[in-house]
N, C-alpha and C positions, 0 to 999 in steps of 0.2 A: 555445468555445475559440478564443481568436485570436492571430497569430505573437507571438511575441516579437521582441525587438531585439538578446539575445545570440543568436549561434550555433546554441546548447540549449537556450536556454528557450523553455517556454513559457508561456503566460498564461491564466488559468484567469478563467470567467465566473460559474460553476456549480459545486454540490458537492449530491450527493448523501446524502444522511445519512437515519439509522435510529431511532428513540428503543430505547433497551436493553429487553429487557423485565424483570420481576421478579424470572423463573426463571432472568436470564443466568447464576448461577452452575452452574446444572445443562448449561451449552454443553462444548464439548470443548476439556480444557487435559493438559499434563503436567506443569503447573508445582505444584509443593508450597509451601505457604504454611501460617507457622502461624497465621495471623490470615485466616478465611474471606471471601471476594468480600462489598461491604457496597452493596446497590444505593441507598443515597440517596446516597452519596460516588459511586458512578458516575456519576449520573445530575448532580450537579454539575460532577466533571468533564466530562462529554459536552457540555453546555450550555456550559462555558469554552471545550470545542475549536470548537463550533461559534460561538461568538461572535469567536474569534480569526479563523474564516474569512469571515464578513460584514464585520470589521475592516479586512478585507484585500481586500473588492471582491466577495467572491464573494454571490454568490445562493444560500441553501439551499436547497435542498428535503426538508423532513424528511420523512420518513414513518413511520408506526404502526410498533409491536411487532409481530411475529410471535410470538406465543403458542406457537405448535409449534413455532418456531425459534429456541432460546437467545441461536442465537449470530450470530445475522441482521443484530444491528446492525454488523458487521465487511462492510459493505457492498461494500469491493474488490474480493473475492475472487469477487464475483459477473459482474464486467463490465471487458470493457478497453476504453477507448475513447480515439478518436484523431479528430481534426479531419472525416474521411472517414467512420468507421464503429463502432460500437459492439458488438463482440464478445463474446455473451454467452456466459458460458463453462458447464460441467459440472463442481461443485466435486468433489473430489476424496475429499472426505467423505462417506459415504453418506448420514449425518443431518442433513445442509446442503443435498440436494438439493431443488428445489423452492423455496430462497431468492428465486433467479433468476429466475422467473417474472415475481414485482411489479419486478423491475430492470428487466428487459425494457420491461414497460407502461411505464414511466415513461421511458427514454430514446429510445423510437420516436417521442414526441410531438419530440424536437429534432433527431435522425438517423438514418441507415439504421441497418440492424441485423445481423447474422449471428450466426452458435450456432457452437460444440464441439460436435460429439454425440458420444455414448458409441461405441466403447470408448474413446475420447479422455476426459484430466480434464485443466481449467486451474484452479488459481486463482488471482486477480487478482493475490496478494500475491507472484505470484513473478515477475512481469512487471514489466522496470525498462524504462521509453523515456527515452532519451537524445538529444533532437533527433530524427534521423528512424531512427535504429537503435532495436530492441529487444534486453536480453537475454531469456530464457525459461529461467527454472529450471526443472529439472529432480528435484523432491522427490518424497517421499511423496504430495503431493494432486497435482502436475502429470505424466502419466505423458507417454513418449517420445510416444504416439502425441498425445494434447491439446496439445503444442508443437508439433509439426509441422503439425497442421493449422491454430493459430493462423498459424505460421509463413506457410505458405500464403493464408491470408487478406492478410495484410500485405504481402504480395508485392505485390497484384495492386493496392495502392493507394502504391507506390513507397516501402516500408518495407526497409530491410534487417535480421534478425536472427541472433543467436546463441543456440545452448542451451546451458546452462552446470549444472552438476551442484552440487547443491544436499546437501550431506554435512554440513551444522552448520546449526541452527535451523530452525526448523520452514516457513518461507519463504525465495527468496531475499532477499527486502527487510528480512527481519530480519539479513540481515549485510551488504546492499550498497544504498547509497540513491543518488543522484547531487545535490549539492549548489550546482553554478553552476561558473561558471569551468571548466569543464570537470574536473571534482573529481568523485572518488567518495570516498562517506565506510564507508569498511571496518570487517569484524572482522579479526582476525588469521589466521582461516582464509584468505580474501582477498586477505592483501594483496600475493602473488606469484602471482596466480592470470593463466595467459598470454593465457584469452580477458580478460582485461581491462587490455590493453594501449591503450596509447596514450591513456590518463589520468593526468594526475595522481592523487594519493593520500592522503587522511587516514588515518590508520591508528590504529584505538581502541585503548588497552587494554584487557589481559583483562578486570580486573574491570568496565567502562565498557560491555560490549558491548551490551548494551539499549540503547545511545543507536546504535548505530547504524541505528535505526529512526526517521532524522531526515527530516522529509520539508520537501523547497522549496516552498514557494509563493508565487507572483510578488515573488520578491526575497526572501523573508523566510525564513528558517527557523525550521518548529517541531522543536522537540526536548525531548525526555521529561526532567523537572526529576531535579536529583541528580546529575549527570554533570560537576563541572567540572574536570575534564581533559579533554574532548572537548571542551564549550564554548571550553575556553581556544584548544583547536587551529583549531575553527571561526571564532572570531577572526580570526583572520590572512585569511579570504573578507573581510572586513571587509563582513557583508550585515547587518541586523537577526535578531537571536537571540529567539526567543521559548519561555520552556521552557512546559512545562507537563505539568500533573498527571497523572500516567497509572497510578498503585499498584494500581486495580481490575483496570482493561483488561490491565496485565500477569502478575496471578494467574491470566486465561483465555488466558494466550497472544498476547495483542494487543497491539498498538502503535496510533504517531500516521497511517500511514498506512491502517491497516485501517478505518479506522473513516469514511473517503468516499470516491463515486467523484469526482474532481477533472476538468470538461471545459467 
């Protein structure tokens, strides 16, 4: 990870990624679909996200299926990391415990490291950094104590954060993403929310709300194909738009963010 030139950005070297296994359909969703999770269409789209991110500079590092772990390829949720330190987190999920382990192996080879330990739960997916602030949602899988002690970590390497309560979608990144320019790209739950003041605003419509799982990477934005009234809005960043496939990963609950860690 090295600075950027705006303000907030930053610029990514490295990504992280998972190959999906077989069984992903058997990982944990709520999402109801009448047409069931189809893994050769995942695994194509997986292959497009990770080609868009070598596109765009990054180095992947893929690693194997977890066999035991469905839903493993959603790698985020496993690890925060920030130019100083790698924070491996306690996902929130019982049946996702253990993910973390090979995230761990793999990011100590490029920096320090620190844990969540239980009763604390983080997952990656609710953690938004903003330059040198973070939020820290506060949902179902991140409980008050696992933000607070990320919290606390952050501190000590000159991080400011907020916790934010996380009441619509299953993360906070599936309704708040941060876009450049100093922009967040919202749901409507969102978008009078007081800790997220002193931003500008996108603000999706209802039916559009899946894209707001749009994530920046060095100048470019990906964002989930289907959405053009969000597209249209994102326009006006005048950055490079790039959509793409995501129909599998959204029957399990996933998005364009879950699926690397970005450092």
């Amino acid at each position: 990870m090295i600075p950027g030139r705006g303000k907030n950005q930053i610029m990514f070297t490295r990504a992280i990624a998972r190959k999906p296994g077989k069984n992903f359909a058997q990982g944990l969703t709520t999402t109801l679909s009448e047409d069931p999770p189809d893994y050769d269409t995942l695994v194509k789209q997986h292959k497009a996200y990770l080609n868009v991110l070598e596109s765009i500079g990054l180095e992947v590092i893929l690693l194997d299926a977890l066999p035991d772990h469905p839903d493993a390829y959603f790698v985020e949720d496993t690890a925060v990391v920030t130019a100083e330190v790698a924070v491996i987190t306690n996902p929130g999920a019982k049946a996702r415990r253990g993910e973390e382990q090979t995230i761990a192996q793999v990011l100590a080879r490029y920096c320090k490291t620190d844990n969540i330990r239980a009763p604390g739960t983080v997952d990656g997916g609710d953690v938004l950094q903003v330059g040198k602030h973070f939020f820290i949602g506060v949902s179902e899988r991140t409980n008050p104590e696992g933000a607070n002690q990320l919290g606390r970590i952050l501190d000590g390497y000159g991080y400011t954060w907020t916790t934010i309560a996380v009441s619509a979608g299953l993360h906070l990144k599936s309704s708040v993403n941060y876009v450049g320019k100093n922009t967040l790209l919202v749901t409507e739950d969102f978008a009078n929310h007081e800790k997220l003041g002193g931003y500008k605003k996108i603000v999706i419509d209802s039916h559009e709300a899946y894209a707001a799982n749009t994530l920046l990477v060095n100048g470019r934005l990906l964002m989930p194909a289907g959405h053009p009234g969000t597209r249209k809005k994102l326009e006006t960043l005048q950055l490079e738009i790039i959509e793409l496939d995501t129909s599998e990963v959204r029957k399990m609950d996933g998005g364009l963010t879950c699926m690397s860690i970005r450092f």
